[in-house]
C-alpha positions as CSV (number, residue, x, y, z in Angstrom):
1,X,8.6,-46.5,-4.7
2,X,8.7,-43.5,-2.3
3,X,7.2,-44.3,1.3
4,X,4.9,-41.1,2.5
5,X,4.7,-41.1,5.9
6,X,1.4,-40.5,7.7
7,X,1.4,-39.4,11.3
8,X,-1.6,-37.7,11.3
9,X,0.5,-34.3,10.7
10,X,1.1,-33.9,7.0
11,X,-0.4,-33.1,3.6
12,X,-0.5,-36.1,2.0
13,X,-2.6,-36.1,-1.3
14,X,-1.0,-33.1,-2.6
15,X,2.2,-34.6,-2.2
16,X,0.6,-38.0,-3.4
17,X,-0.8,-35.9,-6.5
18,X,2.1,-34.4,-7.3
19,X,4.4,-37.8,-7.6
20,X,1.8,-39.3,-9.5
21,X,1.9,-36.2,-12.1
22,X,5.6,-36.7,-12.3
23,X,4.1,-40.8,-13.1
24,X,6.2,-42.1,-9.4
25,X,4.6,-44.6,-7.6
26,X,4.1,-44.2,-4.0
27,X,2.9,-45.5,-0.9
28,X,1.5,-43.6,2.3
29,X,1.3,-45.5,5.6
30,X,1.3,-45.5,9.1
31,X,3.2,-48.4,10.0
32,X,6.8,-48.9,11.2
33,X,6.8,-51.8,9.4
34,X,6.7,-50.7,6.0
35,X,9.1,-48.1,7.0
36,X,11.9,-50.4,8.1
37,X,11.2,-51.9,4.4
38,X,11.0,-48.3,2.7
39,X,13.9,-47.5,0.0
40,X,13.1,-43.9,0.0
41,X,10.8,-41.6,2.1
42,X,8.9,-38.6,2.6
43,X,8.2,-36.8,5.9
44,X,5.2,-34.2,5.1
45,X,3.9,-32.2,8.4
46,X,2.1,-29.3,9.0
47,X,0.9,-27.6,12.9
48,X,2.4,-28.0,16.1
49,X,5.7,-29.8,16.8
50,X,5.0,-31.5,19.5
51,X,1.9,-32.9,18.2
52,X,3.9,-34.3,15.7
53,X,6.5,-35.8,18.0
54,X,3.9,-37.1,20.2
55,X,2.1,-39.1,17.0
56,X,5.6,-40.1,15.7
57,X,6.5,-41.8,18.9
58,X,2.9,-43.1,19.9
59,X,2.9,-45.0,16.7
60,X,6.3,-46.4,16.9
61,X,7.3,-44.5,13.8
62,X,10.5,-42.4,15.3
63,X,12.7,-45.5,16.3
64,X,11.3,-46.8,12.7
65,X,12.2,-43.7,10.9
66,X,15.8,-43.5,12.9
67,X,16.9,-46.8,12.3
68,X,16.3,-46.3,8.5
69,X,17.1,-43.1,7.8
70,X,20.5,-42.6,10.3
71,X,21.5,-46.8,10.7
72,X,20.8,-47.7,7.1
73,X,21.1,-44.2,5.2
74,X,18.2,-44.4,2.9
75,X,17.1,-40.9,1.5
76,X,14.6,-39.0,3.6
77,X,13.2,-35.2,2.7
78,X,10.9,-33.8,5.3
79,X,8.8,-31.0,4.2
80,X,7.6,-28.1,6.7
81,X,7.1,-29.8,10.0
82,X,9.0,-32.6,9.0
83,X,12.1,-30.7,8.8
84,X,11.3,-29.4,12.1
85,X,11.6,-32.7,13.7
86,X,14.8,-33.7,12.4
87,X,16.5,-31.0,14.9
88,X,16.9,-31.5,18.6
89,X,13.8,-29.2,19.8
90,X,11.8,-26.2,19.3
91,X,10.4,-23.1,21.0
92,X,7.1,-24.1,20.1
93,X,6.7,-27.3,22.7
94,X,9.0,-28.9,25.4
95,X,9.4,-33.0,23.5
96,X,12.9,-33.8,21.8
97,X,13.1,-33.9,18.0
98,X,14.3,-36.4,16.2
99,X,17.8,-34.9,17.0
100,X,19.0,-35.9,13.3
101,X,20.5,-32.4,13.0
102,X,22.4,-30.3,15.1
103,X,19.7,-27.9,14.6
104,X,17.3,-25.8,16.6
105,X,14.0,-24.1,15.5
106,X,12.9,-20.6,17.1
107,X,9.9,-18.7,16.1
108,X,10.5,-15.4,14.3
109,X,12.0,-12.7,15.8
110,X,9.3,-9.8,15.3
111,X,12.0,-7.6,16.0
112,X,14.1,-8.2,13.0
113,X,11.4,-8.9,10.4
114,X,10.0,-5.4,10.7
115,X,6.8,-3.8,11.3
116,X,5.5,-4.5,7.6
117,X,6.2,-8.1,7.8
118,X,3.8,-10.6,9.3
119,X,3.9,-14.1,11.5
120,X,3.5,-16.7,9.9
121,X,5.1,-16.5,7.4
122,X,3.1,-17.1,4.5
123,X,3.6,-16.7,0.4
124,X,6.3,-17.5,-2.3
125,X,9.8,-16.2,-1.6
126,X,13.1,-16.6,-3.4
127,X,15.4,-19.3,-2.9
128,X,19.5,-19.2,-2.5
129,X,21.1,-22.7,-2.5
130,X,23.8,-22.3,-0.5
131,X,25.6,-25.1,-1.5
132,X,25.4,-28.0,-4.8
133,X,23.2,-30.8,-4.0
134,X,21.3,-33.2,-6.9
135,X,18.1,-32.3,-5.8
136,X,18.8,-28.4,-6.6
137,X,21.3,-28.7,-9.7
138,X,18.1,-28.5,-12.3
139,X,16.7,-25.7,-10.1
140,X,16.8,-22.0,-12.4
141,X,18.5,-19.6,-10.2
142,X,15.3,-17.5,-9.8
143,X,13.5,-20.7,-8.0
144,X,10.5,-19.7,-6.1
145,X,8.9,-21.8,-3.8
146,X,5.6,-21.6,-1.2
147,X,5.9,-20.9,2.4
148,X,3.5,-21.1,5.5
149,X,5.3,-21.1,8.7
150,X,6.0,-19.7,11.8
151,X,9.3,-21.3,13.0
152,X,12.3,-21.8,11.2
153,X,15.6,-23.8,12.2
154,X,18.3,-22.4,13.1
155,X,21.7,-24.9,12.3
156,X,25.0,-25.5,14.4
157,X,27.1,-25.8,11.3
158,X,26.6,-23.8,7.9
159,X,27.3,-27.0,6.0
160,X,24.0,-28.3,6.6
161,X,22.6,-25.5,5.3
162,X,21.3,-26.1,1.7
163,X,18.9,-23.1,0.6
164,X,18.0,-20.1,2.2
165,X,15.0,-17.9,2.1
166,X,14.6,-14.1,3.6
167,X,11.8,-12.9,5.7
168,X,12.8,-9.7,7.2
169,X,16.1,-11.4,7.4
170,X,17.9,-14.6,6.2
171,X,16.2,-18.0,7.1
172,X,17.3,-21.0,6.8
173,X,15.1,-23.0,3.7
174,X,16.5,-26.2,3.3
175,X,18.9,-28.5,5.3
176,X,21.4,-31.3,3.8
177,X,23.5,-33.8,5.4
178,X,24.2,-37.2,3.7
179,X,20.6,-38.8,2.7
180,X,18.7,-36.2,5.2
181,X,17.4,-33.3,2.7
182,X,14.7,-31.6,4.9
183,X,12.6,-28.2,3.1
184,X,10.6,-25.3,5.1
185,X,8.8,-24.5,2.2
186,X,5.8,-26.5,0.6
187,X,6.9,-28.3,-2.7
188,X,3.8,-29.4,-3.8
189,X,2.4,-26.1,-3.4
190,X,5.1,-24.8,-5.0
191,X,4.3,-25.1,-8.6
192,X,7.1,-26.1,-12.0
193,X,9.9,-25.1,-9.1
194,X,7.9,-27.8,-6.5
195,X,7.7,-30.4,-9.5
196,X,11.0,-30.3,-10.4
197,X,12.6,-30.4,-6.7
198,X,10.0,-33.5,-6.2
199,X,11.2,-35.0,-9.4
200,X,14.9,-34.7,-8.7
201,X,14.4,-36.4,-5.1
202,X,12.7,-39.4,-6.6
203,X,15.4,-39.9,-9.0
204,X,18.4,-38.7,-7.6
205,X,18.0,-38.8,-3.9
């Protein structure tokens, strides 16, 4: 059972669609409670981080998600926003993240992506995984996945780095680091590449 966590930030029935295609069950809640009792988790999110910080901590669900996730060490991926929170803070508000990683995310530099390149970011783009993981080892090399984003983190150490993507210049796609596997890009938008990322988490993770 993989525990979707709703904030009032995320896409959840395309994420709920897609585990049910890959025939996982799944639950989506807003209660700490069921949290603290989750073996396995999902942190969707899409729009502004401190709107998600803010409905993470109004509803309890940060100290939840933190005690489970960093005290207990169950597996946790965080898609778009989701792996925005997991760093210490953003350009985009002024709350703490999560503070999971030793991560910061910074909007785009419109200096470096170029004049013919657009914020957000938004479209499929090639994938390097910078280093093995499960969730990636049935991945074909030429793995594609769906982006929509303005921000991006930027990591303290290169061995949390997992995938990387380029717009204008190299990005940082995925984070790793024990049980946290956090993804910029959208998985279930993302197609066969989505599906089988998705199906690795829920039986490898």
């Amino acid at each position: 059972m993989i525990t979707i966590v709703d904030y009032g930030a995320g896409n959840l029935a395309s994420i709920g669609n897609m585990l049910r295609r890959l025939g996982v069950d799944s639950r989506v809640t807003a209660s700490p409670t069921d949290v603290l009792s989750a073996s396995k988790l999902i942190l969707p999110g899409v729009g502004h981080f401190d709107h998600g910080m803010r409905n993470l901590r109004e509803r309890g669900l940060d100290d939840a998600l933190t005690q489970r996730v960093v005290r207990d060490g169950i597996p946790i991926l965080g898609i778009c926003l989701g792996l925005q929170l997991f760093a210490r803070g953003s350009e985009e508000g002024s709350l703490p993240g999560l503070g999971w990683i030793d991560a910061d995310v910074r909007r785009f530099d419109v200096q470096r992506i170029g004049a013919n390149l657009r914020i957000p970011h938004m479209g499929w783009a090639n994938t390097t995984v910078e280093k093995p993981d499960p969730l990636t080892v049935d991945l074909p090399p030429d793995s594609r996945f769906y982006f929509v984003h303005s921000f991006h983190v930027v990591a303290d150490h290169d061995e949390d780095v997992w995938m990387r993507a380029t717009h204008g210049y190299p990005f940082v796609a995925a984070i790793a680091r024990g049980t946290i596997r956090g993804v910029q890009f959208h998985p279930e938008k993302s197609h066969k590449f989505g599906l089988r990322l998705l199906a690795s988490f829920a039986g490898n993770a």
